[in-house]
LOTI-842128 format. One record per residue: residue in three letters; x, y negated, z negated of N, C-alpha, C in turn. Coordinates in steps of 0.001 Angstrom, whole numbers, padded with zeros to 6 digits, always signed. Layout:
! LOTI-842128
ALAXYZXYZXYZ
...
//
This chain:
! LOTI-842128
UNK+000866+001185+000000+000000+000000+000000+000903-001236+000000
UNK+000957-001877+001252+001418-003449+000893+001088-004368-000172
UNK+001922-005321+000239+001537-006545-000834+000131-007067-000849
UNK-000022-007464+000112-000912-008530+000059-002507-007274-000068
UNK-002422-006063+000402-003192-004988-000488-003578-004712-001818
UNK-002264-004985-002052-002498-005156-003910-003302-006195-004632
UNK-002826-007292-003498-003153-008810-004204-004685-009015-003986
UNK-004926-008253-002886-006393-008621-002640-007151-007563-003129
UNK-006727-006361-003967-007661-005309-004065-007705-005853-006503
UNK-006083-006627-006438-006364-007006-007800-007103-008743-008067
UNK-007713-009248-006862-008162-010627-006769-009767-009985-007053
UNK-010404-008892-006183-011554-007685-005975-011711-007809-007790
UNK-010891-007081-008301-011302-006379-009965-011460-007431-010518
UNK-010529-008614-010569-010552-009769-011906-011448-010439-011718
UNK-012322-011173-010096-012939-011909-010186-014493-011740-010756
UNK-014908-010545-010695-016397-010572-012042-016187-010665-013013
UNK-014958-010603-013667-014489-011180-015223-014854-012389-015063
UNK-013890-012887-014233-013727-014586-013914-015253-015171-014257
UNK-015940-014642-013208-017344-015519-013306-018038-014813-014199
UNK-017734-013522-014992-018799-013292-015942-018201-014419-017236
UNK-016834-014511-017497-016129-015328-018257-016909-017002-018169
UNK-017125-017465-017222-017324-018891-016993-018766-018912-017488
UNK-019884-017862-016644-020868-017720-017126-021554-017844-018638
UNK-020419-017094-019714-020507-017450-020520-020115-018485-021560
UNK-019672-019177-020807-019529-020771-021363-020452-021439-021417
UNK-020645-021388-020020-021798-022198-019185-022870-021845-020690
UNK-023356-020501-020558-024320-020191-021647-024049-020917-022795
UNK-023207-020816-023698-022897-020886-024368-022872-022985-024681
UNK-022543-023214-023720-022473-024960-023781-024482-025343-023861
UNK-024740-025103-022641-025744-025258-021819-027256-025555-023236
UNK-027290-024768-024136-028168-025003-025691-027544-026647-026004
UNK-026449-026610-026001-025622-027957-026923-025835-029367-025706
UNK-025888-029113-024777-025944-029866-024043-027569-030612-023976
UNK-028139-029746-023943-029815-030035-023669-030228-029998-025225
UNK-029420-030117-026089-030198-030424-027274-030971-031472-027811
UNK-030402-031981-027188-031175-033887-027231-032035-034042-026064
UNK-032813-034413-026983-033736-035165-025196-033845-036827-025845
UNK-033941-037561-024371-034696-038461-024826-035988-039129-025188
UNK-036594-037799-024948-038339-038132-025708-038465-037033-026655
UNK-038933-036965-027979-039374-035738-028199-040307-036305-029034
UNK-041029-035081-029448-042800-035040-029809-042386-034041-031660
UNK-043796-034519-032426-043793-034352-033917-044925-034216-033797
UNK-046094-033563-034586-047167-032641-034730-047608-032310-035748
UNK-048568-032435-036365-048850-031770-038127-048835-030461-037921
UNK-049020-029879-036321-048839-028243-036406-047581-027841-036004
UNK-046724-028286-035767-045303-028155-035078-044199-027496-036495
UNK-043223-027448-035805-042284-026778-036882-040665-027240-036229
UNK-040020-027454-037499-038484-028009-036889-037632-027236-036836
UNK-037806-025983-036172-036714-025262-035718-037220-025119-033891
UNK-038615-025733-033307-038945-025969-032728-037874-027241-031564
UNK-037477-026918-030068-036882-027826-029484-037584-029543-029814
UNK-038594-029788-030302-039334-031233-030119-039868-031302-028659
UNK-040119-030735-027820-040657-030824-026450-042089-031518-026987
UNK-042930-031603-025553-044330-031524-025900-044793-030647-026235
UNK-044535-029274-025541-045595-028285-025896-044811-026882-027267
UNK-043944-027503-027926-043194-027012-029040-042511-027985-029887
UNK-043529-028856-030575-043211-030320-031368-042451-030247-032530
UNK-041820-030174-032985-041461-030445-034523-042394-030930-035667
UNK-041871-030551-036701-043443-031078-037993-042903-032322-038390
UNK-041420-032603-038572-041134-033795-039091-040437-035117-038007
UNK-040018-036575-038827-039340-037162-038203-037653-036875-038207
UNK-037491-036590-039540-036468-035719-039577-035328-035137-038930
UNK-036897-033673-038720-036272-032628-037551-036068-032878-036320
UNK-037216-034009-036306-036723-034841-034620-035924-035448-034391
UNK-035114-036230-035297-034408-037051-035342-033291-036562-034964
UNK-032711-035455-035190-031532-034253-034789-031775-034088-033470
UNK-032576-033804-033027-032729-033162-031697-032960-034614-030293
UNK-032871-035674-031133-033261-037206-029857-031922-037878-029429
UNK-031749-037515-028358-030585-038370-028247-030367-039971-028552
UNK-029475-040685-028393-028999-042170-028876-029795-043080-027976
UNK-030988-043717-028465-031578-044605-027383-033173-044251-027587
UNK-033290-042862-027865-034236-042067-027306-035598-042609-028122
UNK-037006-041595-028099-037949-042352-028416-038108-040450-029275
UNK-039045-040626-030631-040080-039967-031634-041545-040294-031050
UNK-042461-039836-030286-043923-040048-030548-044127-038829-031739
UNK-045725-039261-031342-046466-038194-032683-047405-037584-031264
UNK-048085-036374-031834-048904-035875-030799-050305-035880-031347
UNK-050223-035895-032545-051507-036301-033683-051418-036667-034855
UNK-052337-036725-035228-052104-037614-036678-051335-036267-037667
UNK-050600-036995-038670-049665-036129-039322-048948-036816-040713
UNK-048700-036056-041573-047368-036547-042078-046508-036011-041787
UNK-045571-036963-041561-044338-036654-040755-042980-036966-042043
UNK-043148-037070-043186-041801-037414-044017-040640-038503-043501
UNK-040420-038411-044978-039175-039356-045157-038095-039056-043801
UNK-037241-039961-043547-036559-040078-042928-035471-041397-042908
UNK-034745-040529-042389-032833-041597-042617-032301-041669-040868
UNK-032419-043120-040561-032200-043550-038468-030588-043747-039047
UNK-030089-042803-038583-028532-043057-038528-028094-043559-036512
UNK-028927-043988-035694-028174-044393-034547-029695-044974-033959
UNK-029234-045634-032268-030481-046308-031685-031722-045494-031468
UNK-032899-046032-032136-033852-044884-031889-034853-045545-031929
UNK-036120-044838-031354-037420-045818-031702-038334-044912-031962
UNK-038932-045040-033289-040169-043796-033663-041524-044698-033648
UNK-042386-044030-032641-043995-044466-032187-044364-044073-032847
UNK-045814-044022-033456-047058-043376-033535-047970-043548-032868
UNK-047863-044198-031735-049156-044605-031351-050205-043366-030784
UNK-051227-043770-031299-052074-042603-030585-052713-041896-031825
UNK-051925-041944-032473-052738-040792-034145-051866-041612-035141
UNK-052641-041007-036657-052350-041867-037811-050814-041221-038671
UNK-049886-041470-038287-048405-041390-038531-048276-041933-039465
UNK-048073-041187-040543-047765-041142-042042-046761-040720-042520
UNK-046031-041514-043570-044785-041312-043705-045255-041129-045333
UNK-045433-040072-046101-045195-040291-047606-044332-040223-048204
UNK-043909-041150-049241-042333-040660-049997-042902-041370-051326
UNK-042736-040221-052308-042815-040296-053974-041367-040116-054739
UNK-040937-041194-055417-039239-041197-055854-038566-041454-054931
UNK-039043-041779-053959-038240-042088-052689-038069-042781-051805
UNK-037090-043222-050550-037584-044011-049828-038363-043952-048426
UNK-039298-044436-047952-039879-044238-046924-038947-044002-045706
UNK-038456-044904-045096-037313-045160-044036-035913-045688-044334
UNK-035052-044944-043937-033744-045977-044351-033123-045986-043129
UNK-032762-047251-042895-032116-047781-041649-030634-047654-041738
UNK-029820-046880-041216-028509-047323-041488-027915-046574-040486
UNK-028254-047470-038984-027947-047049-037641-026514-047589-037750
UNK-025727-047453-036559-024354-048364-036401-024864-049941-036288
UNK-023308-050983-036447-023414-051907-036072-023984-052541-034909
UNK-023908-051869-033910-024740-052047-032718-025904-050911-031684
UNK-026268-050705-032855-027508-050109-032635-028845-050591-032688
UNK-029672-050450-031804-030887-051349-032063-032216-050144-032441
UNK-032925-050519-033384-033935-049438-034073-035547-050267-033795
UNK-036050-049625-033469-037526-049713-033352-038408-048740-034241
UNK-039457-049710-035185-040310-048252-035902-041457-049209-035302
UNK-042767-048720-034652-044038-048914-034248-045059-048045-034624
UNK-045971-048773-035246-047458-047739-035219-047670-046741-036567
UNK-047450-046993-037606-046738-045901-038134-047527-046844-040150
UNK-047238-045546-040888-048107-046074-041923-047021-045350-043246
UNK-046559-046148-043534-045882-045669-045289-046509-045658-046301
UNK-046698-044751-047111-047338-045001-048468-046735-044042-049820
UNK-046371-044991-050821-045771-044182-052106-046396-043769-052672
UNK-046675-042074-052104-047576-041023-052808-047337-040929-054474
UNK-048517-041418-055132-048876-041040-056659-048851-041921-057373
UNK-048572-041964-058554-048937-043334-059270-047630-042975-060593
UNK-047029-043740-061179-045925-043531-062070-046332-044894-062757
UNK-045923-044779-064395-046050-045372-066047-045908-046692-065572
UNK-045073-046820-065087-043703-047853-064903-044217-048716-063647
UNK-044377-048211-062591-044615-049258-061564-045673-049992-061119
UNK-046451-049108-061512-047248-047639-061406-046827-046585-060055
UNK-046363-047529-058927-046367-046577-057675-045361-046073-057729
UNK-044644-044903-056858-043971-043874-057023-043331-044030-056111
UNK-043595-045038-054606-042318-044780-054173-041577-046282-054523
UNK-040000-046092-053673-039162-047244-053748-039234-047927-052865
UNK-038671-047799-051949-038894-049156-050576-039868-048301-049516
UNK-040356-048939-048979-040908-048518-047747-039970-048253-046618
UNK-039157-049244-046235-038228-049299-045652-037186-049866-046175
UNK-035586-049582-046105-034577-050128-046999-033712-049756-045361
UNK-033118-050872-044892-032185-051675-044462-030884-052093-044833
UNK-030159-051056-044184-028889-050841-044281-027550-051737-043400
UNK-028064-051062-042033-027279-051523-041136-027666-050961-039291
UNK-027440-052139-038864-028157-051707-037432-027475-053311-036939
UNK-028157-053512-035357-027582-054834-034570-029138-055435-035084
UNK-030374-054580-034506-031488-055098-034806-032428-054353-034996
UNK-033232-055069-036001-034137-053678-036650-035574-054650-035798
UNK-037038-053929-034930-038599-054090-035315-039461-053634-035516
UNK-040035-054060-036171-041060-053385-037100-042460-053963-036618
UNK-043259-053278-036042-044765-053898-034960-045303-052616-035497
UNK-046924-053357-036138-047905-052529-036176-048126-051366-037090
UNK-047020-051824-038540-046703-050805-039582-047532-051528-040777
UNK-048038-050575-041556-048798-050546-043053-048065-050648-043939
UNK-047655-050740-045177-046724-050234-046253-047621-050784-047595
UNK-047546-049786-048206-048153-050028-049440-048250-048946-050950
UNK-048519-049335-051770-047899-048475-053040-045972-048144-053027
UNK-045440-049250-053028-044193-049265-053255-043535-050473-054122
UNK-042307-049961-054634-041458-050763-055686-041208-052205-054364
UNK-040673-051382-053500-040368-052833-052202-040872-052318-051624
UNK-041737-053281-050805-042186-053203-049058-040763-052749-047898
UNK-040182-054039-048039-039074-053903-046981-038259-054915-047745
UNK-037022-053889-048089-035795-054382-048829-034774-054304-047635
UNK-034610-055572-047384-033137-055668-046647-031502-056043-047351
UNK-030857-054633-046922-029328-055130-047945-028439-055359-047095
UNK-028110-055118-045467-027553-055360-044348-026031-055203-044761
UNK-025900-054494-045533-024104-053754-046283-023302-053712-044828
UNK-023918-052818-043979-023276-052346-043019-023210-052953-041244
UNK-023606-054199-041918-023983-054705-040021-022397-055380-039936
UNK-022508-056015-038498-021108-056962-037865-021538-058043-038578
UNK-020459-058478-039382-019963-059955-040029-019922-061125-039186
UNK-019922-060300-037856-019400-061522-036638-020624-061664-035959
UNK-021915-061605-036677-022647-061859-035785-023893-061132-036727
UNK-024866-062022-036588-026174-062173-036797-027132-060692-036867
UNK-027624-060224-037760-028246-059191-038139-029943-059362-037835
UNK-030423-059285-036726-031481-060082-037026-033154-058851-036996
UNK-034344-059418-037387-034894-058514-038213-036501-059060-037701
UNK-037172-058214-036965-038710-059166-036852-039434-058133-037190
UNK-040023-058912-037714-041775-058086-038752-042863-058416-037859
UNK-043584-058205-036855-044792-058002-036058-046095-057198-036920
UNK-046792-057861-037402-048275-057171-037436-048032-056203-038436
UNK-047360-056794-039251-046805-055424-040731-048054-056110-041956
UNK-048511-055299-042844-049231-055610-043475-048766-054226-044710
UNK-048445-055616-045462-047739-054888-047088-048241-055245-048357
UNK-049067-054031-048836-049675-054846-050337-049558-053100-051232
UNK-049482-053957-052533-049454-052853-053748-047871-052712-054272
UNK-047024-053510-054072-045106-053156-054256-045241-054212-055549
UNK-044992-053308-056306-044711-053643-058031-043110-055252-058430
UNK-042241-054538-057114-041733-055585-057143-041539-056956-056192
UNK-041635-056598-054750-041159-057281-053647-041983-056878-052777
UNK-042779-057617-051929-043511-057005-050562-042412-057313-049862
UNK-041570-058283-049397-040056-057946-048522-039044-058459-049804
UNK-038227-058284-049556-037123-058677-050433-035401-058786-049408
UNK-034572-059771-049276-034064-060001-048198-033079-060463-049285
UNK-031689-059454-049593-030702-060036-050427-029387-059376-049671
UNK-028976-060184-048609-027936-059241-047840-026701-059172-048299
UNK-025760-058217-047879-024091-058561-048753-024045-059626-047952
UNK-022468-059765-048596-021871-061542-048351-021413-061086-046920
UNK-021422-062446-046828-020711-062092-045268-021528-061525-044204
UNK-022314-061017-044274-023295-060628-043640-024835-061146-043400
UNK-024551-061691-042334-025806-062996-042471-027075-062260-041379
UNK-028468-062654-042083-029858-062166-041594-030545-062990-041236
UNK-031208-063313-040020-032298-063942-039232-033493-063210-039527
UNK-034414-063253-039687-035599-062732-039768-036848-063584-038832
UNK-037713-063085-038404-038900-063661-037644-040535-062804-037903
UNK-041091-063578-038719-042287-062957-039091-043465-063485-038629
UNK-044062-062466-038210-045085-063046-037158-046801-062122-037302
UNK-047698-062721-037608-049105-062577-038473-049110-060656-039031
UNK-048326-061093-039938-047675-060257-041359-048946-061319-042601
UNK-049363-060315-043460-050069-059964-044711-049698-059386-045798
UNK-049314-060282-046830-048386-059281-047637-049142-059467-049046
UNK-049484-059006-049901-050354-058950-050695-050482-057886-051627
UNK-050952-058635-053193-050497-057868-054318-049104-057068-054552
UNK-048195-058068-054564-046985-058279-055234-046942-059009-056013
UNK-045427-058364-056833-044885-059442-057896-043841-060643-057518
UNK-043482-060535-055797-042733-061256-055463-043586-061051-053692
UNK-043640-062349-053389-044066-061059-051621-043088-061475-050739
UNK-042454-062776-050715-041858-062787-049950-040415-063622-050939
UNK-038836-062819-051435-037986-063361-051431-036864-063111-050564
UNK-036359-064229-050697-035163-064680-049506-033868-065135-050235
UNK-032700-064495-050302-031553-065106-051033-030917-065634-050103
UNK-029428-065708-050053-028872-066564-049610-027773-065480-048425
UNK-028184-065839-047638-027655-065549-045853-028794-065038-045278
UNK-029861-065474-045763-030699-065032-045029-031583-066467-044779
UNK-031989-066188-043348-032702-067392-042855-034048-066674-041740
UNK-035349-067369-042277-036464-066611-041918-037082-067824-041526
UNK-037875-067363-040348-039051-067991-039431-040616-067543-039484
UNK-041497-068228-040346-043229-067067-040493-043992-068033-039356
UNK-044846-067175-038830-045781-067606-038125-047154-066962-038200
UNK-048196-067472-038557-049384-067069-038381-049984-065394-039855
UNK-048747-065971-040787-048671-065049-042225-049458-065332-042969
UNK-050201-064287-043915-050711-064576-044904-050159-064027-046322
UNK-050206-064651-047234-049258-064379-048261-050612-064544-049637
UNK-051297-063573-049694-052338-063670-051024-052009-062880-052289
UNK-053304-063363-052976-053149-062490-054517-051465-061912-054930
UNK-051003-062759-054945-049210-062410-055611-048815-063300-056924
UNK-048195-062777-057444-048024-063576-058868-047099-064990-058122
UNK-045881-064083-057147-045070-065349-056601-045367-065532-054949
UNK-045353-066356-054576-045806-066253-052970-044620-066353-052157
UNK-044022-067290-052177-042486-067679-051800-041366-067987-052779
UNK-039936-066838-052102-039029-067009-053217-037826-067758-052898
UNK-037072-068509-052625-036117-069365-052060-034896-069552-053316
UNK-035003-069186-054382-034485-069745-055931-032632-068908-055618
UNK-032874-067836-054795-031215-068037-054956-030357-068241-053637
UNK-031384-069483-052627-030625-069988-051932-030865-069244-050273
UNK-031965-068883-049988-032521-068100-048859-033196-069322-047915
UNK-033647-069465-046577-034618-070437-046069-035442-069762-045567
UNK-036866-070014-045652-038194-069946-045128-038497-071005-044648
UNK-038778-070802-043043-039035-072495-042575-040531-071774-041739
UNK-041721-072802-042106-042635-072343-041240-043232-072564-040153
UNK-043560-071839-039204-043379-072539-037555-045045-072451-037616
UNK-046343-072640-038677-047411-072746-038465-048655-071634-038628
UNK-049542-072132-039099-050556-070566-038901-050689-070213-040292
UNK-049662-070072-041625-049434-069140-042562-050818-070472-043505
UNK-050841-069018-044470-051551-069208-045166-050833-068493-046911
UNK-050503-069155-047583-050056-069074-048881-050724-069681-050235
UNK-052028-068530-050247-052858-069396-051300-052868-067902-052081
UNK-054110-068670-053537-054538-067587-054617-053485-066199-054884
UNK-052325-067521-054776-050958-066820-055857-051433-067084-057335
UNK-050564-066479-058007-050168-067413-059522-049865-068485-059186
UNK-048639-068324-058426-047821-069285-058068-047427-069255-056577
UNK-047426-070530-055839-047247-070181-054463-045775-070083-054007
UNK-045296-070959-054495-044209-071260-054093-044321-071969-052950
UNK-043424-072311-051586-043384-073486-051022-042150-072520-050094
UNK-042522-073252-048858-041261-073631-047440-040552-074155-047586
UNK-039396-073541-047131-038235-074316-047355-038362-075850-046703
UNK-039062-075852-045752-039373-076836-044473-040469-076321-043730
UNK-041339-077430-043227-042477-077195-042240-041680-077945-040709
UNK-041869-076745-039845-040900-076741-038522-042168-077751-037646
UNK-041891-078656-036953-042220-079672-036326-043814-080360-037151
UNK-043448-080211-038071-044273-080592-038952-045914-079879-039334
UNK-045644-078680-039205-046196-077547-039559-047066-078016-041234
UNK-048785-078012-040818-049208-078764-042498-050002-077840-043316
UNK-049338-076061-042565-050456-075219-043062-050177-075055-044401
UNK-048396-075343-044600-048713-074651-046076-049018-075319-046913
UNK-049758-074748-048267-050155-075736-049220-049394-076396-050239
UNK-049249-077872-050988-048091-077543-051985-048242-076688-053009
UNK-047231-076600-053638-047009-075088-054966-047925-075612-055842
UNK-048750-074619-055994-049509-074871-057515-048250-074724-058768
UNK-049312-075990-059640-048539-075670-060887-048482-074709-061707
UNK-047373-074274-062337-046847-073010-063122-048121-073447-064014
UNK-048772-071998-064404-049561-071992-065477-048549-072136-067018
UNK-049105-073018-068092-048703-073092-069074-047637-071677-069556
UNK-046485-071753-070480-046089-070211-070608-047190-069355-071928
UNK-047660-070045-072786-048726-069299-073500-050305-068699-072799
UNK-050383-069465-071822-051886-069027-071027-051339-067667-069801
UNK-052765-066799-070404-052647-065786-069774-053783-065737-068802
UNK-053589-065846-067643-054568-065512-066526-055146-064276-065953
UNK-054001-063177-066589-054518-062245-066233-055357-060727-066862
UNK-055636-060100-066829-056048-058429-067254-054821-057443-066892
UNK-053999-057247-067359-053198-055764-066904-053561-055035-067444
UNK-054455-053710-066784-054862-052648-067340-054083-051285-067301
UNK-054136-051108-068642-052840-050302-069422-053833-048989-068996
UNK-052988-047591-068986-053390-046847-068754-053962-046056-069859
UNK-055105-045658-070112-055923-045084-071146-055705-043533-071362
UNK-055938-042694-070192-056107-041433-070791-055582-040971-071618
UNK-055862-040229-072477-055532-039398-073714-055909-039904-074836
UNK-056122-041544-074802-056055-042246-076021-057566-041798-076314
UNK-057226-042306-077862-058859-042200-078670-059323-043726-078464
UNK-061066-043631-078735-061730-044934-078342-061449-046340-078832
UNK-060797-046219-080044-060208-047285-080604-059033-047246-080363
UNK-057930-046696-079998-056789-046814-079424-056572-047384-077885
UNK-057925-047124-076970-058151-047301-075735-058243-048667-075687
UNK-059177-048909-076628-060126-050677-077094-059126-051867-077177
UNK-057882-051061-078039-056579-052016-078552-055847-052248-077712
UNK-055363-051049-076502-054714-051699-075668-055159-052017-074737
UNK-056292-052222-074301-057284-053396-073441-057261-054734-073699
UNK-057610-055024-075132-057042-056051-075785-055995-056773-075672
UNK-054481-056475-075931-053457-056429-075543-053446-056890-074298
UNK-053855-055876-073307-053628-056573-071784-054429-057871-071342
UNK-055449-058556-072643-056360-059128-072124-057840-058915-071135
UNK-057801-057831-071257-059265-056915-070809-059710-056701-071819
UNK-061177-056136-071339-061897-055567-072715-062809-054040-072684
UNK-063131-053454-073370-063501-052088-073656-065102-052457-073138
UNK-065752-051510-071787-066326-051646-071359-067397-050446-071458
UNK-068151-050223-070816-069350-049054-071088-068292-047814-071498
UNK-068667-047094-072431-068459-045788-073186-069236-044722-072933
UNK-068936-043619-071700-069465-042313-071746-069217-041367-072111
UNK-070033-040372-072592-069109-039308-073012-069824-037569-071831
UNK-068809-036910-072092-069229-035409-071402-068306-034601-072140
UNK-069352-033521-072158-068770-031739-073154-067734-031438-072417
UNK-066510-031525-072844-065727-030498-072412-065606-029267-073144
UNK-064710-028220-072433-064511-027410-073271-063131-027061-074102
UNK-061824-027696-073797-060601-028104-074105-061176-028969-075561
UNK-060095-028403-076935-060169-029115-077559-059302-030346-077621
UNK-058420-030102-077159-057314-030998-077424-057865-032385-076435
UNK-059279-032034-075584-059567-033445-075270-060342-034399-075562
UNK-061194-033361-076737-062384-034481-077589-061708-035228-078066
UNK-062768-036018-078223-062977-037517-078504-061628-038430-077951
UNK-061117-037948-076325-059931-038775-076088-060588-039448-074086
UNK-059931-040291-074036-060446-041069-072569-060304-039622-071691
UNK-061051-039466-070777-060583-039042-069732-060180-039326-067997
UNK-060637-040666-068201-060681-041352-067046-061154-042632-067489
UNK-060918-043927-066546-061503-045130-066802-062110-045624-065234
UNK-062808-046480-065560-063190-047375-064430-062516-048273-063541
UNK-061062-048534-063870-060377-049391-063079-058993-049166-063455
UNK-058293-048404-062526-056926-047637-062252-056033-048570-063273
UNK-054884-048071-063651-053793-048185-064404-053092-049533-063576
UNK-052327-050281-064374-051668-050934-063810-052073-052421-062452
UNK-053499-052186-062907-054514-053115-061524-053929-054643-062096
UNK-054375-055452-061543-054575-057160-062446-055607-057601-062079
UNK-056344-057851-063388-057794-058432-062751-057548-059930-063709
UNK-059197-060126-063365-059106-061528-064020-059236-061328-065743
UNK-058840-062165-066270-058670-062189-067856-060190-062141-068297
UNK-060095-060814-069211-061457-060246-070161-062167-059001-068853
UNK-061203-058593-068281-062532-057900-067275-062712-056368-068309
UNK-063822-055618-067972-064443-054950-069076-063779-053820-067910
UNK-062983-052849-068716-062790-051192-068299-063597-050206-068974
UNK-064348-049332-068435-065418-048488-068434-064370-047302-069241
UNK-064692-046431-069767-064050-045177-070136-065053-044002-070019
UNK-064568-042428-070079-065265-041562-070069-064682-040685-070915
UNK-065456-040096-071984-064534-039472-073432-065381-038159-073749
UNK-064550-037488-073867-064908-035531-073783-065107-035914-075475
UNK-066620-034533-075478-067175-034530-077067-066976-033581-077287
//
């Protein structure tokens, strides 16, 4: 057998290695490659070991969030809770179409902490801090907490029963350049401390643009420290102990429309932008001995005169008394429920109802 016999009868044997060899790369890559899409779909019936396609959705935002490439888009395919979730790069999660629920108890709803130049979109979409806790009463922490990104918007989101609405800390954005942040059609009430709260690191400066946003029943609804500079338009800012916070050096300038009444206290614009006359001036601080309000302390367990006293206390008062047989001893003669949830603020003397096992 000649040479070139050999060469071509050993070129014959190796080459189905060859391509069974490549083949299995190919395989082998080909999962990693198509792991990302740039659309994928979330489902209350879906499951996250599921690709996120349409017709094999994922249950969470989560699990989708792994599987979307950089840029890419989260819809929902129906209404769902979809969980907590952490946007580590450019992404935009929809709901539109069904009621996209995000619950987080001890926790935070969304945390933003894409790269420096990443731009994040959340639309359509509803947060709420599942349960009620001693202390806040609500259970979760921020709705959204704001880390770091080029630009965060927020169009057409709920948030409510939280410590913060939307806490911006911007730790992680470019120093060299403007972090900037628009609130579209967000409507935030029930946050024990802050409906937004905007305290960025140093050096790191925030634009904000708020635009017919509702923020309501807070203890603060809207503060602004210092590198941060905000634009409201067409806002309403009600029932809050504080309405506007500016005290450690933040600007709120208003470009018109807002409405900042039946605070405690309103607080005030930094400036009315081309002479903008919606807002009202700050009511005066109520005296520090006058109490305006009812905080209703939470009753159950207590006995009827223990219930009575700390109604009192909060400035409420002990209201219709029912009773029903239980069969638990350990719950006679103790509240079992009241007429107006833990932690509410009503007006000073309002009467709480009780219901007490005999």
């Amino acid at each position: 057998m000649n040479s070139s016999q050999t060469t071509s009868l050993t070129f014959t044997k190796t080459l189905p290695l060859a391509l069974a060899a490549i083949a299995f790369v190919l395989a082998v890559i080909a999962p990693t490659a198509s792991a990302q899409a740039t659309r994928t779909w979330v489902s209350g019936t879906g499951d996250d070991v599921n690709p996120c396609s349409r017709t094999a959705p994922c249950k969470t935002f989560a699990g989708a969030i792994s599987k979307t490439a950089e840029g890419g888009e989260i819809n929902a395919i129906d209404s769902g809770g979809y969980g907590a979730v952490t946007i580590s790069k450019a992404i935009t999660i929809d709901g539109l179409g069904a009621q996209s629920s995000i619950l987080n108890s001890g926790a935070n709803g969304v945390i933003v902490n894409a790269g420096a130049d990443d731009d994040v979109i959340l639309r359509n979409l509803e947060i709420v801090g599942s349960g009620v806790a001693a202390a806040c009463p609500w259970t979760g922490l921020s709705g959204i907490r704001v880390l770091a990104a080029r630009t965060l918007r927020v169009e057409n989101v709920t948030i409510n029963n939280q410590s913060i609405g939307v806490e911006v800390v911007a730790s992680g954005t470019n120093p060299d350049i403007f972090f900037d942040i628009l609130l579209n059609n967000v409507n935030i009430s029930n946050t024990c401390n802050y409906g937004i709260k905007s305290v960025p690191a140093a050096g790191h400066p925030v634009r904000m643009a708020l635009n017919n946003n509702t923020i309501s029943n807070a203890n603060t609804a809207f503060h602004a420290a210092a590198g941060t500079e905000a634009w409201v338009t067409g806002s309403n800012f009600f029932l809050n102990n504080l309405g506007l916070d500016t005290s450690e050096g933040g600007l709120i300038h208003s470009l018109g429309g807002n409405q900042v009444v039946g605070n405690a206290t309103n607080g005030a614009f930094t400036d009315l932008v081309d002479g903008d006359p919606s807002s009202p001036p700050a009511a005066p601080s109520p005296p520090a001995t006058a109490t305006t309000y009812c905080v209703v302390p939470k009753l159950k367990g207590k006995t009827r005169a223990a219930a009575s006293a700390s109604l009192t206390a909060g400035n409420c008062a002990l209201g219709n008394v029912r009773s029903v047989k239980v069969s638990r001893k350990s719950q006679r003669k103790k509240v079992l429920s009241q007429t107006v949830p833990a932690g509410v603020e009503a007006k000073a003397g309002t009467k709480v109802g009780v219901l007490i096992g005999k």
